[in-house]
C-alpha positions in Angstrom: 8.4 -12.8 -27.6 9.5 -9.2 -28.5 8.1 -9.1 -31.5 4.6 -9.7 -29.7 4.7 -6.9 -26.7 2.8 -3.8 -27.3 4.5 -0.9 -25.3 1.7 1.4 -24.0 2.3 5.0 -22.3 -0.4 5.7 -20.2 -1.3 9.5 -19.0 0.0 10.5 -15.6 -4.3 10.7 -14.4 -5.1 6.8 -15.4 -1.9 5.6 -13.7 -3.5 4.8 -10.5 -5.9 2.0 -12.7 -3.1 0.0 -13.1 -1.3 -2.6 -11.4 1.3 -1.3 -9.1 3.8 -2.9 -11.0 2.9 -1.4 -14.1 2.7 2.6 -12.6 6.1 3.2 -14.8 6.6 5.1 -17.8 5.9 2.6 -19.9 4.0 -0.7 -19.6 4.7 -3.3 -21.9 2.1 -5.6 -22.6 1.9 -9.5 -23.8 -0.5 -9.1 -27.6 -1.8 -12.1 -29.6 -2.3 -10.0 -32.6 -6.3 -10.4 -32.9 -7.6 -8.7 -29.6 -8.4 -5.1 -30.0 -6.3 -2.1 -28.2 -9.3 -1.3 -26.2 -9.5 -4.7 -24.3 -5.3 -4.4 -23.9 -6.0 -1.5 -22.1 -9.5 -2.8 -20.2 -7.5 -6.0 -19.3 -4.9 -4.0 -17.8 -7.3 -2.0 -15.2 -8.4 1.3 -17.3 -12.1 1.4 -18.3 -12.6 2.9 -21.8 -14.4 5.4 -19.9 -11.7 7.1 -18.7 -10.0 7.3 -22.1 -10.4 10.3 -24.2 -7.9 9.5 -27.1 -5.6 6.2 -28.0 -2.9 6.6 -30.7 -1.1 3.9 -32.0 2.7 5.2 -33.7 1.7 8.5 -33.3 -1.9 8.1 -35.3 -5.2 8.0 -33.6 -7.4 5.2 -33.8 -10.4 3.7 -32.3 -10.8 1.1 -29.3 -11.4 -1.7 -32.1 -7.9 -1.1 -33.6 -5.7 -4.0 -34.1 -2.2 -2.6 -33.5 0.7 -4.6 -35.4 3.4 -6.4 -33.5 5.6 -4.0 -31.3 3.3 -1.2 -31.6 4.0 1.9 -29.7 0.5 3.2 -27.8 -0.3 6.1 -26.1 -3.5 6.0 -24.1 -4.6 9.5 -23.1 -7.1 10.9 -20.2 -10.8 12.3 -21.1 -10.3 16.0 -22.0 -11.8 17.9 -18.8 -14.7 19.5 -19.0 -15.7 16.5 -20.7 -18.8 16.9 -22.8 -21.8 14.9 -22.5 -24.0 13.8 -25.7 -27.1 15.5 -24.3 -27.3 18.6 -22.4 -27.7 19.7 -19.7 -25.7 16.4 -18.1 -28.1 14.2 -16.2 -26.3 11.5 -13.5 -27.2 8.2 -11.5 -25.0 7.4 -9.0 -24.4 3.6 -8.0 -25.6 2.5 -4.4 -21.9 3.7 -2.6 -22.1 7.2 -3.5 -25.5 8.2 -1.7 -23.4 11.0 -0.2 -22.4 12.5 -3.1 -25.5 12.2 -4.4 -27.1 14.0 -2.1 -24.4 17.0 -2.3 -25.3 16.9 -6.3 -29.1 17.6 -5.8 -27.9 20.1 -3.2 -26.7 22.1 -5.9 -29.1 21.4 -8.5 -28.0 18.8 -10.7 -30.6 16.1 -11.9 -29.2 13.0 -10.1 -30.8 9.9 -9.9 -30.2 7.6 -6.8 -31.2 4.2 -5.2 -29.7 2.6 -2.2 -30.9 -0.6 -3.5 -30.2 -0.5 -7.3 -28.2 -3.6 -8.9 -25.7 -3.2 -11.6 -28.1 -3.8 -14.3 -30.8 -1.4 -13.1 -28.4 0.7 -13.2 -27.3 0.7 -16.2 -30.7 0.1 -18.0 -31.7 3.8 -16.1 -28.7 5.1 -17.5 -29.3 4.2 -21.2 -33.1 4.6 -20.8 -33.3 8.2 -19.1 -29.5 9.0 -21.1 -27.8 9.7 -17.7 -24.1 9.0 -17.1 -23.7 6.4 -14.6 -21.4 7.5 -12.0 -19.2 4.7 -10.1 -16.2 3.5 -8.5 -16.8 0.2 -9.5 -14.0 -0.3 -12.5 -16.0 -3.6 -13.5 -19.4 -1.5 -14.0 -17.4 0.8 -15.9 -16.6 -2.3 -18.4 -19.8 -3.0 -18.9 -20.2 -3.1 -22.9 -24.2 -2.7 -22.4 -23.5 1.1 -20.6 -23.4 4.2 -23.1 -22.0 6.5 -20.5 -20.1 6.6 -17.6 -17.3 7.8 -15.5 -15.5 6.9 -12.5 -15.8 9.0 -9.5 -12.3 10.3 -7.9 -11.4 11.1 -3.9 -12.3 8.9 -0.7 -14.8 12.2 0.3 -18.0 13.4 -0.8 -16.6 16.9 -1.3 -13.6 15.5 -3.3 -16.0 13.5 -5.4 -18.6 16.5 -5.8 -15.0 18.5 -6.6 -14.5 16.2 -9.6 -17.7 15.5 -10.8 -17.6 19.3 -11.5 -14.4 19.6 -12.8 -15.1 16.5 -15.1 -18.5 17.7 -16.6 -19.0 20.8 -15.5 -23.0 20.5 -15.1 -24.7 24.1 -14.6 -25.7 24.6 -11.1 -29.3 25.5 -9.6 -28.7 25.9 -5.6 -31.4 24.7 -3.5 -34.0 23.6 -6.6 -34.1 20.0 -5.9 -35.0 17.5 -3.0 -32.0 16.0 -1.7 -33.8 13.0 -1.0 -35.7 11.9 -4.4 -34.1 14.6 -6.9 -37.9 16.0 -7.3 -37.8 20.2 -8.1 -38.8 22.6 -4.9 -41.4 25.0 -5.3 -41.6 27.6 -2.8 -44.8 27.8 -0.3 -46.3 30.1 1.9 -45.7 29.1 5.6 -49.4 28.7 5.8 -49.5 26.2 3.9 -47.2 24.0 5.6 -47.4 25.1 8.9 -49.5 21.8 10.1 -46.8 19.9 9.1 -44.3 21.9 11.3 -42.7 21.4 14.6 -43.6 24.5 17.6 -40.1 25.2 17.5 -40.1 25.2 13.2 -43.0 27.2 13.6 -41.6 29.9 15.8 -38.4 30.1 14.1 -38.5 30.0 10.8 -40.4 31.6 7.4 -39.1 30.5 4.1 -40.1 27.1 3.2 -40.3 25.0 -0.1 -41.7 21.7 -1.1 -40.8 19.2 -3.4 -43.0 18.4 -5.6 -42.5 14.8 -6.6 -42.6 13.3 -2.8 -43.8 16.2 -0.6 -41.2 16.9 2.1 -40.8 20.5 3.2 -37.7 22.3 3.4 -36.4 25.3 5.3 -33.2 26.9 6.2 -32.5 24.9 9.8 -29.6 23.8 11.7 -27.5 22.5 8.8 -27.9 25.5 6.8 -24.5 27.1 7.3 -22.5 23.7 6.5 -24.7 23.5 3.4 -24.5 26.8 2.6 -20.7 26.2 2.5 -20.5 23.0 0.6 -22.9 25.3 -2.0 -20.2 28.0 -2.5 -17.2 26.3 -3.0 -19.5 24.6 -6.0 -19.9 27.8 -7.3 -16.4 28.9 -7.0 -14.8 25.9 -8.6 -17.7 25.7 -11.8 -17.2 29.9 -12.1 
């Protein structure tokens, strides 16, 4: 049976794919000779997303390789910032991150979003509009259809945001989008809008913008401050 285990090292960041039993230093894995590395290392939790390199005996090879009996692998994390094959990097987000999608357009990256898009919507947007689909969904990740992805790390909307940045490091445009269809903001005279306003909207504020795919009007209210905050610290971490 030896002779037919393939030891893998994974890196320290895809550790937390795999089974708790196998979070050592090494993981050795069970190999019938004619499946390729990349499903060994699917079938053990990591989506080929999350790989940036896989080398085989100290040689690099693809995710079709056939690695011999007893074969020594090392399966490496995506190199961060990761690049994207078009620029700049365009996102949809799968119905569970609605949050962070909203904190995305907030700062002016193109991000798609649906609350009530399936797995293959999804993925057909992504390929069609060349987006990288955004998840935490391992299983959408292994998708063979899907061109692009990337799993989203952190429990909270700011840790996500915090990683989507590291990960692709997407310019940033503050306050240029609609938050709630992605459409671009054009700024309008209050005039203009100022049928549309509240009495207390009307007294208070000045500045106001549209968007111009689906028409809602924005000004800096209540929330300003928080997203004001939420705004700087994506400046700070992308530089």
């Amino acid at each position: 049976m030896e002779e037919r285990t393939l030891r893998l090292h994974f890196a320290a960041e895809l550790r937390f794919f795999l089974h708790p039993r196998n979070r050592g230093a090494q993981v050795r894995a069970p190999h019938d000779g004619t499946s390729s590395l990349g499903h060994v290392v699917e079938s053990l939790g990591v989506p080929l997303t999350e790989v940036g390199a896989l080398r085989v005996d100290g040689e690099a090879v693809p995710p079709s390789h056939r690695p011999g009996a007893a074969a020594s692998v090392e399966v490496l994390g995506v190199r961060r910032p990761q690049p994207v094959p078009w620029s700049p990097p365009r996102f949809v987000l799968d119905v569970h991150l609605g949050a962070l999608a909203r904190r995305m357009r907030l700062v002016g990256v193109d991000t798609a979003y649906r609350n009530d898009a399936d797995d293959d919507a999804l993925i057909a947007q992504a390929n069609a509009e060349q987006r990288v689909l955004l998840t935490q969904d391992r299983g959408l990740l292994r998708r063979r259809r899907l061109r692009a992805g990337g799993f989203v790390r952190g429990a909270h909307p700011d840790e996500q945001l915090a990683d989507v940045l590291d990960r692709f490091a997407p310019p940033l445009a503050p306050w240029t989008r609609c938050t709630a269809c992605n459409g671009l903001l054009a700024e309008v005279r209050k005039a203009e809008v100022e049928p549309e306003l509240l009495p207390g909207t009307r007294a208070t504020y000045d500045s106001f913008a549209r968007c111009l795919a689906c028409g809602r009007v924005y000004w800096p209210g209540a929330h300003h401050r928080r997203l004001s905050a939420i705004v700087a610290a994506a400046e700070r971490r992308t530089g």
